[in-house]
Structure formats: structure tokens, C-alpha cells
N, C-alpha and C positions, 0 to 999 in steps of 0.2 A: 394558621401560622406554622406548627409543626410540620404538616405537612408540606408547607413552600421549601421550609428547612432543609428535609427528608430529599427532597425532587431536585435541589441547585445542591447540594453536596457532591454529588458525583462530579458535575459539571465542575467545580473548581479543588475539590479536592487532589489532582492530579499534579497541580504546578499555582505558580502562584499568579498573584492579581497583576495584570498588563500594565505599563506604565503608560499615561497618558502625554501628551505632545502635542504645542500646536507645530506645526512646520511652516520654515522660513527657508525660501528659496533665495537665494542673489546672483542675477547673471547680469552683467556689466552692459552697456550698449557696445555692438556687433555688428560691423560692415559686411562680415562673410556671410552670417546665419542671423536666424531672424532671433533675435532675443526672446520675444515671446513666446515663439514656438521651440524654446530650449527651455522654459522656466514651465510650459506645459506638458512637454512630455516630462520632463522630472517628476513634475507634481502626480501624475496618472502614476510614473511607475513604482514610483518610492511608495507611495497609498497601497499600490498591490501588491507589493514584494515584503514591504516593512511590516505590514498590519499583524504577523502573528507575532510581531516583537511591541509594538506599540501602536495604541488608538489616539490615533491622528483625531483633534478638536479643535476649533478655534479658541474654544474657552480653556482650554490648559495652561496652566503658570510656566510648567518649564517650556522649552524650544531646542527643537530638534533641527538642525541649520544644515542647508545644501549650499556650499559657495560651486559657480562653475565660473573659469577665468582661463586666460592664455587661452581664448579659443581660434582654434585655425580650419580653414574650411580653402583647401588649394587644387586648383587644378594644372599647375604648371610643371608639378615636380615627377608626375608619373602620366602618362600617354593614355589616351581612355577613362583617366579613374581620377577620382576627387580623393585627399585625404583629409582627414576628420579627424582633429587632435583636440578634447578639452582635457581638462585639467578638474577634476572635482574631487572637492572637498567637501568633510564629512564630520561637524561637531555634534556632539550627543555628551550634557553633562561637561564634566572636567576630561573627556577625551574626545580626540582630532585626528582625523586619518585624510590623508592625500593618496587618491591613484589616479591617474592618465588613462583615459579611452583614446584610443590612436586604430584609426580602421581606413582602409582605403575604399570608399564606394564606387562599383561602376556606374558609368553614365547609365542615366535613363533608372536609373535608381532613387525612392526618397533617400534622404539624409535622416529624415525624421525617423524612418522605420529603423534604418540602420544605427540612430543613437539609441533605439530605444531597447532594441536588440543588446547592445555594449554597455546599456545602465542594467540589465536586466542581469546578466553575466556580475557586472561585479557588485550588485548588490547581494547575492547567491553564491558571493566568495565569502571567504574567511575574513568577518569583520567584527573577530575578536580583540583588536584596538579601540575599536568604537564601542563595542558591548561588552564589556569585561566578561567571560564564562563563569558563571554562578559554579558552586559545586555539585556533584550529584553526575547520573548518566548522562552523557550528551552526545549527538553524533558532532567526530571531529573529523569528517574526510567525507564526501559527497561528489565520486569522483565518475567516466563513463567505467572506471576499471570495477566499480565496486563503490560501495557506502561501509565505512568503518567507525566503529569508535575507541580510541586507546584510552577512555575511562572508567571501563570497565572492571571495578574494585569488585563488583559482585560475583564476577567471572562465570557469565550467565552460560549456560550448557550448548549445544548444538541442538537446533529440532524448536531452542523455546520462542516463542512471539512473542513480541516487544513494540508497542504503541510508540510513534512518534509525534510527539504534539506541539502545542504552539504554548505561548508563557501562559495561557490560562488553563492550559491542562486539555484542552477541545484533541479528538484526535484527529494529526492531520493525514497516520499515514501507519499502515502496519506493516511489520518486517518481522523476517524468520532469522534467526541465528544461524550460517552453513558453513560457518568455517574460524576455527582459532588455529591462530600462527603470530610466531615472534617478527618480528618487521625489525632490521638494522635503521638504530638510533643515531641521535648525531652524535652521542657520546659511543665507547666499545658496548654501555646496556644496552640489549636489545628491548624492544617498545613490544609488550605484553599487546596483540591486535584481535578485536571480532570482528567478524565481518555478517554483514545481511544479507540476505534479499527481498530486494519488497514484496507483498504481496497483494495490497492495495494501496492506493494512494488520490487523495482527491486535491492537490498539488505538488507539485516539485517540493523536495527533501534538502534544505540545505544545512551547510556547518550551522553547531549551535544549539537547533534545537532539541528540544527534553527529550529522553528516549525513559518508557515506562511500562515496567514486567508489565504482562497480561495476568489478569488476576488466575486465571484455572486451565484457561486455551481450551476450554471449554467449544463444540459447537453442535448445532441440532438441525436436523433436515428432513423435509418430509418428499419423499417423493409415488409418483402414481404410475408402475409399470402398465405395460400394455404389451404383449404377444399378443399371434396368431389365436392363440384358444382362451389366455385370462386377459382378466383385468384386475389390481388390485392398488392398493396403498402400504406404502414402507416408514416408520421412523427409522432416524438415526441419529445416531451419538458419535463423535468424536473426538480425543484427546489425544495428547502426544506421548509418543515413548520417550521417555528421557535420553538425552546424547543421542537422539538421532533423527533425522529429518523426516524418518515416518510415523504416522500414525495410528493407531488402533480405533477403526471403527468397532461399533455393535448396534445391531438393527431387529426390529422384528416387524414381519411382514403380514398381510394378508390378501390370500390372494383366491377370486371363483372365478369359473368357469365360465364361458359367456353363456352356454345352455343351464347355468344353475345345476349341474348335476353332481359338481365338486364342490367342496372350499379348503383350504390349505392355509396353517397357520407355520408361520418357519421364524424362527432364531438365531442367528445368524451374528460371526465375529470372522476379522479379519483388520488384514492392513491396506493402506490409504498413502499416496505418493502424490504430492502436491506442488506444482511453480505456476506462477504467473510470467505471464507475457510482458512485463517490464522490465524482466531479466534482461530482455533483446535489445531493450535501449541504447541505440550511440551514444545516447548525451541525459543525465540526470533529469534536463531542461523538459523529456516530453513525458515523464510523472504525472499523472493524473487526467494524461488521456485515455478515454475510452477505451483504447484495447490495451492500454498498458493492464486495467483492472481485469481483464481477461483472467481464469485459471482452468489448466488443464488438469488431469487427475487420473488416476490408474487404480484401480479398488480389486482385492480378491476379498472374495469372504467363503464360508463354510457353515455347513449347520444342522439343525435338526428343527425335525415339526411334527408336527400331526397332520391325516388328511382326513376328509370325512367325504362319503360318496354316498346318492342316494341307494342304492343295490346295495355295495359292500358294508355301510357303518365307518367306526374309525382305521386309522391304520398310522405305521409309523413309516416318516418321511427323512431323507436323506439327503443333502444338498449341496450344491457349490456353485459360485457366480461369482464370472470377471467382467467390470465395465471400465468404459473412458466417460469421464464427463467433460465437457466442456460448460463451463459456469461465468459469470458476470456478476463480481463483487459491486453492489450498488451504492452502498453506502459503510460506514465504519463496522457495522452490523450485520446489517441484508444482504444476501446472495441470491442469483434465481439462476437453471440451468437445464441442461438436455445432459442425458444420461444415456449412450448405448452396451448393449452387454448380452453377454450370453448366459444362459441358465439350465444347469443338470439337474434333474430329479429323482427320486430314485423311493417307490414305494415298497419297505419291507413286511412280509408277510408270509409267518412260519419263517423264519430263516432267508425267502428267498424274494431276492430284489425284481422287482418290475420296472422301468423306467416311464414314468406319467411325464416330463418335460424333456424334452432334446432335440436333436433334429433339427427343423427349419421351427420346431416350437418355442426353441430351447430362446432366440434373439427375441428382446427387451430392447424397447425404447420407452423413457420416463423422463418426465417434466421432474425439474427439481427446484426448492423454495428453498433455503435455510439461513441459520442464525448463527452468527459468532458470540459468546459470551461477553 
């Protein structure tokens, strides 16, 4: 029993318990559009969009109510194009929101894909009328310009990571801190602003949900170079500099010979430069595709080791390595990636250096595994 304790604590300790809902759709009968096929795409998209706000049941007391009415479906008012105007409404509890989907489809187009497109949009707008904003972090702006939140009471640093999750705390999405600035308010205050970047995401980030510090920004990786003359295995560690969007790796390596006649043990720090390809996004909407989770990465490090050689014995080593990675955030956690880079060595003895890696020796290529805390 302790132990189920221990294991679901993380899980909901982040945010609180989801509200439950059964959902009631009402669309009126429709000469233009099929009724049915209006009250079914709602039903699909509302279940997909809403679910990090509430778990849709049949057996739940309260009711979550979709009216759709004034529906028009014309092709007489514009040459080539149908226009698509409902009217949907949106009760949750003691509050009510009305907004208007209005879109012109061209011919030879569904209707259906094109409502579902425009329920999609504004369920992923600002429907802080309908969901009152609890207090605490929250993102308030999920825009193509940028993701912001002006609730920022903590006034969280530049460089820190921050969990975006749904109301039971799950995360849906991690973002980096890259920018604080003042943003003109509708009063003369100006509105105190952070702004993110995402770094992974396994859906779209909209207004609303929980934003939550990362506990240490902690992350560990293992990777297995391979040159011309070695082969070896690398840990590494990394954490963030405070106020600033780099990193401080520390790694230590080992690394033989493919004839066995070396081995090379190296220690190694440096700095780490990190974006994801979400950045590139037109529209917040393609979050948590596949190469939005993309990241590229720029590493220097420097170091020292020991080498040991069958003829010579030990010896002391000298170091420095630049790579790019390119990685593939899999989940809130896991990462896995290709690593290319160059590497100097430099064996000292008596005072004077020999260089054992460089040249066409010096290029590294390595598989990378690793772990976000």
C-alpha cells in the first residue's frame, strides 16, 4: 500500500484532480449541413482538445453543454466558395461563452474538415469565461509570436525550465525561460511579461494551463564515440547557469584503442547551447509533431585524464572537444541522438606535449541516450 502511495504521488502532486463531465451537445435540425455530422465532429473535438481540462463520462453529475445554432452553410454570397457561419455556445457550471466560427470553404472542399479545423482554433483560444483561471503559474498567451505568461509572481530567471501540464499535473510540455520584458498594459502599468520556448511538447500548448518550475533541470546522457583509431563510452551531466540560456555540462569519458595498445581516461567541463525546432513553428497548432521535438545543440568542453599505453605505462593527458548534436526528445524524459565533433589530445611528458588525437583522428561520431530529471 505504501508503495502505490509513494509511485502516484508524483503523478498528481503537480496540479489538482480533473473535473469530471458528462457532455451534452445540442444542434437544432439543418437544411444546410447535416446535423449529425455537426453534433459528431463537436463530440471528437471537444473529447480531444478539452480532455486536459476535464474527463468526459457518461456517468458524471455535472454537464458540460455545447449549443450550436444560427447555422448557415451559403453558397450564393461569394463565387467558388461556400460560407460557414455557426454560432456556438459554451456552458461549464454557472458560466456561458458565445463565439461565431465564420470561414469561407472552397469548393471541392469538406465542410466537415474545415468545421473541425475552426472548433479546433477556438477551443485553443482564451476560454477563461468558461474556466475561471485558478491562481498560481499559468500560460496566458499561446501565440505564433511567442508563448507568454503575465503570472509570473515568481519572476522565474532566463535559462530555467518550466513543465507545462494539464489539471492533473501529467506533463504536457517543457519550455525554457528566453526572455523577460515589460509589454504596454491597457492601463499606463506596464504588464510585468516571460516569455518561453518550447523545448518538447507531446501536444499543442494552449491559454490556461499549469506552468511548473522543474525541480533541479537536472539531465544525464550516456554516449559511445567512435573515431578512426578509438572506441569508447561517455557520461554526462547537465545543469543550467542561472539568468542564462546555457548550460554547464561535466562528463567523463573512456576511451581504447581498437589494437588495445591504449586506454584513455578524460574529465571533462564545459558549456552546452540548446533550441528545439518548435521554435520554427508558424502556428502553436503543429506542437507536438515529430520534429517540432527535434533539438539541436553546440557543446565545447576541456579537460584532463590520464593515458596508459602498453610500452609507455601512464601518462598525463590534455584535452578539448567541440560537437553538434542533433537529438529527438521522446517523451517528457527520454531523449536519444547522433552526436558529431572534433577532438584534440595532447599527451604530456617531461614538460613536453605529443599530440595522440587530431588530424582526421581527431572527428567523433556518437550515439546519444539521455534523461531529463
Amino acid at each position: 500500500m505504501l508503495l502505490t502511495v509513494v509511485i502516484l504521488f508524483p503523478l498528481f502532486a503537480l496540479g489538482a484532480g480533473v473535473d469530471s463531465a458528462r457532455m451534452e451537445i445540442i444542434v437544432p435540425p439543418s437544411s444546410a449541413v447535416s446535423s449529425d455530422a455537426l453534433r459528431a465532429s463537436t463530440s471528437l473535438v471537444a473529447g480531444q482538445e478539452l480532455d486536459w481540462r476535464l474527463e468526459f463520462t457518461d456517468s458524471a453529475a455535472e454537464i458540460f453543454k455545447i449549443e450550436l445554432s444560427e447555422i448557415i452553410y451559403d453558397d450564393s454570397l461569394f463565387a467558388g466558395k461556400h460560407l460557414l457561419q455557426v454560432t456556438v455556445g459554451i456552458a461549464w457550471r454557472d458560466s456561458v461563452a458565445v463565439r461565431t466560427i465564420a470561414c469561407l470553404i472552397p469548393e471541392g472542399t469538406s465542410w466537415e474538415t474545415t468545421f473541425r479545423q475552426e472548433l479546433i482554433r477556438l477551443f485553443r483560444s482564451d476560454l477563461s469565461d468558461v474556466f475561471p483561471t485558478a491562481d498560481g503559474l499559468r500560460l496566458t498567451h499561446a501565440m505564433a509570436s511567442g508563448y507568454w505568461t503575465t503570472s509570473d509572481s515568481a519572476e522565474l530567471p532566463i535559462g530555467e525550465r518550466v513543465w507545462v501540464t494539464d489539471t492533473q499535473g501529467a506533463a504536457v510540455a517543457l519550455v525554457t525561460v528566453v526572455d523577460r520584458f515589460d509589454f504596454p498594459g491597457e492601463s499606463e502599468q506596464p504588464v510585468a511579461v516571460t516569455e518561453f520556448s518550447p523545448l518538447w511538447a507531446k501536444r499543442p500548448i494552449v491559454v490556461g494551463m499549469p506552468l511548473v518550475r522543474q525541480k533541479t533541470g537536472l539531465s544525464f546522457s550516456l554516449a559511445f564515440p567512435v573515431s578512426l583509431e578509438r572506441i569508447g563510452m561517455e557520461g554526462a551531466v547537465e545543469l543550467p547557469i542561472r539568468r542564462t540560456t546555457f548550460r554547464f555540462s561535466g562528463k567523463v569519458g573512456f576511451d581504447a584503442l581498437m589494437d588495445n595498445s591504449a586506454f584513455e581516461v578524460m574529465a571533462q567541463a564545459g558549456l552546452v547551447s540548446r533550441f528545439a525546432l518548435g521554435i520554427f513553428g508558424k502556428s502553436p497548432d503543429v506542437l507536438g509533431s515529430w520534429w517540432t521535438n527535434l533539438q539541436t545543440a553546440a557543446l565545447f568542453h576541456v579537460g584532463v585524464g590520464t593515458r596508459w599505453h602498453a610500452s609507455d605505462g601512464f601518462g598525463f593527458l590534455l584535452g578539448a572537444e567541440i560537437e553538434f548534436q542533433l537529438s529527438h526528445q521522446s517523451s517528457a524524459h527520454w531523449y536519444w541522438g547522433v552526436s558529431a565533433g572534433y577532438r584534440y589530445r595532447v599527451l604530456v611528458e617531461s614538460g613536453i606535449g605529443t599530440t595522440v588525437q587530431g588530424n582526421a583522428q581527431g572527428f567523433t561520431l556518437s550515439p546519444i541516450v539521455g534523461w531529463l530529471w
